[in-house]
BAKE-792132 format. One record per residue: residue in three letters; x, y, z of N, C-alpha, C, CB in turn. Coordinates in steps of 0.2 Angstrom, whole numbers, plus 5000, padded with zeros to 4 digits. Glycine has a CB too. Layout:
N
ALAXYZXYZXYZXYZ;...
***
This chain:
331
UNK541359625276541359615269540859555267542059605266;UNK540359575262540059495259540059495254539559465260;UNK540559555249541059525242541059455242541759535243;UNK540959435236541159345237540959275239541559345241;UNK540559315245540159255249539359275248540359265259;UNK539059195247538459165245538059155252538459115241;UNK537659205255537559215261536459225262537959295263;UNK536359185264535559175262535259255264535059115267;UNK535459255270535259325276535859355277534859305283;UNK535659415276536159455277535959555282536559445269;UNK536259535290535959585292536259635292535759575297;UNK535859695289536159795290536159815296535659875285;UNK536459845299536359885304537059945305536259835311;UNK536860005304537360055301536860125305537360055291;UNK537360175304537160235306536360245302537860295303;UNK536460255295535960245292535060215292536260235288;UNK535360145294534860105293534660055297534860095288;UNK534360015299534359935301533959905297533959905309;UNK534059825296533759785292533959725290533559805288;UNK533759695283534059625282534059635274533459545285;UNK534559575271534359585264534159505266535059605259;UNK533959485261533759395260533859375251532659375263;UNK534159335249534259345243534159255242535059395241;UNK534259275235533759225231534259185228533159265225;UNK534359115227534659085222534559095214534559035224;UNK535159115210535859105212536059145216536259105208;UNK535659195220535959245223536359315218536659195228;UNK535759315212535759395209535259445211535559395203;UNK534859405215534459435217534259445224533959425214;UNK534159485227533859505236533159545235534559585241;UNK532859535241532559595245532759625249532059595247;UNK532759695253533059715259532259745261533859775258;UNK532259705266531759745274532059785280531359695279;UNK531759845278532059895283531759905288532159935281;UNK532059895293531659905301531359975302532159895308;UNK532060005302532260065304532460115301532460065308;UNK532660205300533060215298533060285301533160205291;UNK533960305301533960365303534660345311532960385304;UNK534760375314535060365321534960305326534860435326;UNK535360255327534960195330534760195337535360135328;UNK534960265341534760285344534160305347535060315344;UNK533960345343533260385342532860365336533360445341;UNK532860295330532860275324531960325322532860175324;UNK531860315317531060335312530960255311531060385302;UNK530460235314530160185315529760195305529560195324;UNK529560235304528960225300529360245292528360275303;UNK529360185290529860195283529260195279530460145281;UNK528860165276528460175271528260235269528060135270;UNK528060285273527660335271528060375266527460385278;UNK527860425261528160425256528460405254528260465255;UNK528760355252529160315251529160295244529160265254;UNK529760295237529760315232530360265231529960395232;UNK530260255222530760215219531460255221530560205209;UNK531660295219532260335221532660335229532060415219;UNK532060355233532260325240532360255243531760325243;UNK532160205238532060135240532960125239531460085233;UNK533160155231533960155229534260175234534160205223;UNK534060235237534460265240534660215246534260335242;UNK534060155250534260145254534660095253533960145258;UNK534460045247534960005246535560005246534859995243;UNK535760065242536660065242536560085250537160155236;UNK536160135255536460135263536660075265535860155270;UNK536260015263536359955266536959935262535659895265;UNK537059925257537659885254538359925254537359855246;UNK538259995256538660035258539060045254538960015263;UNK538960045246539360085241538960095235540060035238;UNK538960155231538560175224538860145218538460255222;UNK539460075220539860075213539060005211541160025215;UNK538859955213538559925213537659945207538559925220;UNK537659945202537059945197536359925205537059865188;UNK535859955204535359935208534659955203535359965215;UNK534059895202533659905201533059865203533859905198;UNK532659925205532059895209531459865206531759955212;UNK531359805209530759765204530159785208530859665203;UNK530059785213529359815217529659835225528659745216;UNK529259865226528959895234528459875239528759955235;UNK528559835243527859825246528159855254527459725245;UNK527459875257527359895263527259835268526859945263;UNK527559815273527259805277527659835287527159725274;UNK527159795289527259815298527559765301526559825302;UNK527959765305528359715310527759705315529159745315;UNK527659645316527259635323527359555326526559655322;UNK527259565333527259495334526759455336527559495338;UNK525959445336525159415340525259365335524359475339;UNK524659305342524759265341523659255345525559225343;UNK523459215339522459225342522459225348521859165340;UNK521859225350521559205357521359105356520659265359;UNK521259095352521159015349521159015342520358975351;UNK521258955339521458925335520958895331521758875338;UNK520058885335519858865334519058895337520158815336;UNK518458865332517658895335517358865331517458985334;UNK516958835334516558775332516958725325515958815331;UNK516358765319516958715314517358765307516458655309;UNK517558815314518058855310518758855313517758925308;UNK519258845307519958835312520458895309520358735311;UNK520758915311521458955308521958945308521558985309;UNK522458925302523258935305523458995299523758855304;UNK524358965301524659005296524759075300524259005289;UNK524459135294524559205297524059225302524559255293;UNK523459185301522659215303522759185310521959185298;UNK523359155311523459125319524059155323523659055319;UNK524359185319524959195323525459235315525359115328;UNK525559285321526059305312526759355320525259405303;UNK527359375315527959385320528459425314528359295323;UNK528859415318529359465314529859415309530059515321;UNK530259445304530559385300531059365303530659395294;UNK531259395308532059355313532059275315532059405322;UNK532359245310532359175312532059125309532059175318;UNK531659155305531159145296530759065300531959125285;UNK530359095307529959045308529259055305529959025315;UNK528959095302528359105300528059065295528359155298;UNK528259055289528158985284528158955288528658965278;UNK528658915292528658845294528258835299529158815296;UNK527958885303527558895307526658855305527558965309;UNK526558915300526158885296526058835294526058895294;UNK526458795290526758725288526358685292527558705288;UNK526658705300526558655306525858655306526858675313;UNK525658705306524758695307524258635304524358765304;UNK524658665297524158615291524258555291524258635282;UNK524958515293525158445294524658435301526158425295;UNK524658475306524658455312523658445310525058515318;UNK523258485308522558495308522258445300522358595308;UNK522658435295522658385289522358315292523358385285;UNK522658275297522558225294521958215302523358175292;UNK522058235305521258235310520558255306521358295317;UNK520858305303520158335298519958255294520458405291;UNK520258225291520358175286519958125290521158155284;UNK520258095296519858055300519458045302519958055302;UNK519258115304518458125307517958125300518258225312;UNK518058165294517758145289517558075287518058175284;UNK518258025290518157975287517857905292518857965285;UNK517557955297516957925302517557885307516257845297;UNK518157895305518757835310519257885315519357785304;UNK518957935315519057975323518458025326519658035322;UNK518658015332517958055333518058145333517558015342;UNK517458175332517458255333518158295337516858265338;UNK517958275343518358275351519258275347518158175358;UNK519258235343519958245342520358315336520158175340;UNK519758355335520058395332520158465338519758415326;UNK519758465344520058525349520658505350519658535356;UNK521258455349521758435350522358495344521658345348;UNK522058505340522258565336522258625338521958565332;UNK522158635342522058685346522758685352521458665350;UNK522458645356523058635364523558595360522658575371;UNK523658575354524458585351524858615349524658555348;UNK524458675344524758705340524658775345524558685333;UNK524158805350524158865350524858875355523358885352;UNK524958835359525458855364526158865359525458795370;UNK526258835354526858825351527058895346526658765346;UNK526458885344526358975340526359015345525558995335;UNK526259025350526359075353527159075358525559085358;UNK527259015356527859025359528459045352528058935364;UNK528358995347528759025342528659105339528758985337;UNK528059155342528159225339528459255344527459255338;UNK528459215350528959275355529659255354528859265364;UNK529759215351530459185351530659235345530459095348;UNK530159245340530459295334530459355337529959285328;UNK530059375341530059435343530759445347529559435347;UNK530859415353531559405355532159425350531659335357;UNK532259385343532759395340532459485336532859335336;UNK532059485336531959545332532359625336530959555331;UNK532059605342532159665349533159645349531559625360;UNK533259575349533959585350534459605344534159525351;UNK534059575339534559585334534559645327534659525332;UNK533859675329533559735323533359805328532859705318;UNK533159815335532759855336533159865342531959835337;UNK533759875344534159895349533759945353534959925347;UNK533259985351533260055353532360025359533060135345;UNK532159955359531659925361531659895368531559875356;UNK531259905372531259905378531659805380530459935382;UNK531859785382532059695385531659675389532759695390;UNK531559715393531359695400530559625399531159785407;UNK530759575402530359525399530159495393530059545401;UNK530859495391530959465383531059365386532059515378;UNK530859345379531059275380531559255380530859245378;UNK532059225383532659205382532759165375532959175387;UNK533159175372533259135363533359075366533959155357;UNK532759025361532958965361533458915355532358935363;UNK533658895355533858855349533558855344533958815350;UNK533858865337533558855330533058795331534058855325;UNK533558755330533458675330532958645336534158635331;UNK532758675341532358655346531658705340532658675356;UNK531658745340531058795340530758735331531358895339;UNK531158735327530958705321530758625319531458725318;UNK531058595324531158515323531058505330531858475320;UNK530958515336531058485343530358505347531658515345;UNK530058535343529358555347528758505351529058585342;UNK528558515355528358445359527558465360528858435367;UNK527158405358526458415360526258355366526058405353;UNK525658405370525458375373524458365371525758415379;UNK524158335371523558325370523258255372523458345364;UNK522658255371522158205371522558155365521258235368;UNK522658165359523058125354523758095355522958155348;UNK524058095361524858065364524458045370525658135365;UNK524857975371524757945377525657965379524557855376;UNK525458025386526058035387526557995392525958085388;UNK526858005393527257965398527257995405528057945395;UNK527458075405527858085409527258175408528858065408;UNK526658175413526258215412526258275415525858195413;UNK526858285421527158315422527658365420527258285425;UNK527858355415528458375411528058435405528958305407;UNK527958485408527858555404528358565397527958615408;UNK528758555395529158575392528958595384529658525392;UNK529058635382528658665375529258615371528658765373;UNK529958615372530158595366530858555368530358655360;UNK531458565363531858495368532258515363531558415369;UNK533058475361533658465356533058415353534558435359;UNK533158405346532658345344533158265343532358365335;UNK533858295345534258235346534258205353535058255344;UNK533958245355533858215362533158185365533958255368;UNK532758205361531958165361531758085362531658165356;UNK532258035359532457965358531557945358533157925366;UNK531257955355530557935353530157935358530557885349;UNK530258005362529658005368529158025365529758045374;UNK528557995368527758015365527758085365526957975370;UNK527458125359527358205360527958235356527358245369;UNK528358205355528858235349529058185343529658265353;UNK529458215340529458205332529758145332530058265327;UNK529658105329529958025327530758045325529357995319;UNK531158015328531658025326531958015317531957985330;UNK532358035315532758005309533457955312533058085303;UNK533157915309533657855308534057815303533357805310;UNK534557795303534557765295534557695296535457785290;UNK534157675290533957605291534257585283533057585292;UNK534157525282534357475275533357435272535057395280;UNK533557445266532957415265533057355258532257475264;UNK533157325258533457265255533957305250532857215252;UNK534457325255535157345252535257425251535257315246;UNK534757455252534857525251534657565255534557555245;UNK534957585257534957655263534357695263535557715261;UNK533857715267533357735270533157765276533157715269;UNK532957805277532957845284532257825287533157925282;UNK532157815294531457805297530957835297531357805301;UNK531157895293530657965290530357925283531158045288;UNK530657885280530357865273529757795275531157835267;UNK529857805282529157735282528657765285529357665288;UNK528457835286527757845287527557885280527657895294;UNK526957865280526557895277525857925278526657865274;UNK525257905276524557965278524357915284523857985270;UNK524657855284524257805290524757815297524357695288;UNK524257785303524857765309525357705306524557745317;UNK525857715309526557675310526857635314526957725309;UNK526957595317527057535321527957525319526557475319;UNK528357555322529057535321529257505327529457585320;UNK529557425325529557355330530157365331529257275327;UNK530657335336531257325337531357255335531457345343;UNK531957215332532057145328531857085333532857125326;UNK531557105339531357035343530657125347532256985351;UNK530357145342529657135345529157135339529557195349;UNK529157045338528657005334528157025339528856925333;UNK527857015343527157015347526957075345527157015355;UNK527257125349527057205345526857205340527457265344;UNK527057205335526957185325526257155326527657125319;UNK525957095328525557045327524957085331525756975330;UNK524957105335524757135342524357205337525657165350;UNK524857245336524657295330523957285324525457285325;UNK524057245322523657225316523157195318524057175313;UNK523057185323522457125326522057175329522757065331;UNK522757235334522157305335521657325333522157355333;UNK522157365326521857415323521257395318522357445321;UNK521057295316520857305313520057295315521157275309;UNK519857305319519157305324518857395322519457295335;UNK519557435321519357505322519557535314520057545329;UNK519657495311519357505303520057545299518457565304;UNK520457525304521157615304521757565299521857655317;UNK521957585294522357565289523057575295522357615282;UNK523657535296524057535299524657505295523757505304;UNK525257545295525857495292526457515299526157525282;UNK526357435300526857395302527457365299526657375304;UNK528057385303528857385300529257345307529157475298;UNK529757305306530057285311530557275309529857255314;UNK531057285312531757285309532157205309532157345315;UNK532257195304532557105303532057075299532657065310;UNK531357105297530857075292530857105286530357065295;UNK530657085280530457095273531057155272529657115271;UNK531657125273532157165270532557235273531857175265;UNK532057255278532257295281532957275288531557325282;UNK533357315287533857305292534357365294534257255290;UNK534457345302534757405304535757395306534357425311;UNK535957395302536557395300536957405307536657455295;UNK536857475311537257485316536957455319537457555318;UNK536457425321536357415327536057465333536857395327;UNK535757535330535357585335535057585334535457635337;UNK534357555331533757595332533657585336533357595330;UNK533357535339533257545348533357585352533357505352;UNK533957605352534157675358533957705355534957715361;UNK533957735348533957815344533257795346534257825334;UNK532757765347531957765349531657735355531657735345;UNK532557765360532157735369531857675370531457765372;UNK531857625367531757555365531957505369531957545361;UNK531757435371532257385369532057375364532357325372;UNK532557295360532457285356531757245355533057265354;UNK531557225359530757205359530157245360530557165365;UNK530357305358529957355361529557375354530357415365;UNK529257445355529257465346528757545349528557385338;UNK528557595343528357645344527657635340528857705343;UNK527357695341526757705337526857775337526057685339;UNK526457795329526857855326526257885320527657835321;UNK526057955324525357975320525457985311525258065324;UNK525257995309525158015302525558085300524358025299;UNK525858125306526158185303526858195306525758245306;UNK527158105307527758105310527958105317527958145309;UNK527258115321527558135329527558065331527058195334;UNK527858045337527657985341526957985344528157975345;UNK526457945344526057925350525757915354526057925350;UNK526357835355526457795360527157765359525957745360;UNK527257735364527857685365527557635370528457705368;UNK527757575365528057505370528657495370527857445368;UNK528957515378529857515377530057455377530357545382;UNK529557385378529757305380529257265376529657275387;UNK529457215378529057185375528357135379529457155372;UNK528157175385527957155390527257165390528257175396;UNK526857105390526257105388525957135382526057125391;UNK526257115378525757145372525357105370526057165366;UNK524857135367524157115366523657165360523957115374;UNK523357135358522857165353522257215353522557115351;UNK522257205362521657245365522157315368521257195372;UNK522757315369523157375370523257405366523757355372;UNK523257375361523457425354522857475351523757365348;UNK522257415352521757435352521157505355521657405353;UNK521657495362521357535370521857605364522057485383;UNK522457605362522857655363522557715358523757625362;UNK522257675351522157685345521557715346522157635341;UNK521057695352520257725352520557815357519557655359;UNK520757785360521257845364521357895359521957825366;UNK521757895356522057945353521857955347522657925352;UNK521157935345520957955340520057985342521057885335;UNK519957985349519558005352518957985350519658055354;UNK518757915350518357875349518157855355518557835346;UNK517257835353517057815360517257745361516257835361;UNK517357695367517557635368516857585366517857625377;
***
């Protein structure tokens, strides 16, 4: 029954038909995509072909499973389930995301965000190299991050599609389902732009609660205090890199600034116990693999990458070394 209940997605699967409704705040309105229709055994793969306003009705009520319900159709569009993902990302100085890189079934509604991921991830390198303060070299990095990810998050949609719309679809060498929350927020890069730690460790993705701010994934969310009001560690990056210090790593902070300013790179630096900012419980450091003398570095699109987990030698030329690195500049 979903009388009553305010349900974003909502999946058909009946004698009649397979599919989804998705509906719209306030929730007067749905679309319904239909996989299939007919015996789910033996289903008609191919629903659009003549396909008519009266037909469309008709499968509506199949799906909602009663004619007491008024239905009216505001439009029809056709499309195809599929799951490809390019051969690259990238040719010379042409780049692609979004659909033109990878397109999937709607099971799991990673497709918007997929794309999302591209433009943050290829925006601010683009920006850089325009702005003479990264070199070329660091946009093939747009590539060896994002292509492996897209091609992992279409099989993933595919997976759910085979499991949970297309019963009648062969398994054999499906991807096992990974977590929502790993595939959306937990995704992990490896490239020229992360000084990784641990180069060994293949892993496309991870719980994002369990990352604790290792180079190659998302910057944690933390709740911090900023002279008395509640703020999360997500509200301190912006279009620059980001230096987050632990309350005894003054050197890092100093170290930071003295870097980056040889390399021309706008840089904000934050340390917890200075200009108001403060950490109340007492975790940021674990929540960011830290000591408290430690501190991270944190690209312009949120990801981590570098750490200093101590406070053990820091210096202006490290910070320096890390920044030409990852911004693939020549030394």
């Amino acid at each position: 029954m979903v009388e009553g209940h305010k349900w974003a997605v909502v999946y058909v699967l009946n004698r009649q038909l397979s599919g989804f409704f998705r509906f719209e705040k306030p929730f007067e309105k749905a679309f319904l995509g239909v996989f299939t229709v007919g015996d789910p055994e033996n289903p008609v793969m191919d629903v659009s072909t003549g396909l008519t306003e009266q037909r469309s009705v008709e499968l509506v009520r199949r799906a909602i499973g009663t004619d007491s319900i008024p239905i009216a159709i505001e439009n029809i569009m056709h499309w195809e389930a599929s799951a490809n993902t390019a051969e690259k990302f990238q040719d010379g100085r042409l780049f692609i995301a979004g659909d033109a890189a990878h397109v999937m079934p709607p099971n799991g509604g990673f497709g918007g965000n997929t794309g999302v991921q591209d433009a943050h991830n290829l925006a601010w390198k683009l920006a850089l190299v325009l702005q003479g303060l990264a070199g070329p070299r660091i946009l093939s990095t747009y590539e060896s991050e994002r292509l492996p990810l897209g091609a992992f998050t279409v099989e993933q949609a595919y997976s759910r599609y085979v499991l949970r719309s297309a019963a009648n679809m062969n398994r054999d060498g499906l991807q096992p389902v990974a977590p929502d929350l790993n595939i959306e927020m937990g995704y992990i890069y490896r490239s020229e732009a992360i000084v990784l730690e641990d180069r060994n460790d293949s892993r496309l993705h991870e719980n994002p609660r369990d990352s604790k701010g290792t180079p190659g994934t998302r910057a944690p969310h933390f709740w911090l205090q900023r002279r008395g009001e509640q703020i999360s560690t997500l509200d301190l990056f912006g279009r620059n890199f980001t230096v987050l210090a632990g309350p005894e790593g003054d050197a890092w902070t100093e170290a930071a600034r003295d870097g980056a300013k040889p390399l021309g790179i706008d840089l904000d630096v934050h340390q917890i116990g200075q200009n108001g900012l403060t950490d109340p419980s007492g975790g940021f450091a674990a929540a960011y693999g830290i000591a408290t003398s430690g501190a991270v570095l944190v690209r312009p699109d949120g990801f981590v990458a570098w750490r200093m987990k101590t406070g053990d030698s820091p210096s202006a030329e490290r910070i320096r070394i890390a920044l030409t690195t990852l911004l693939c500049r020549a030394n």
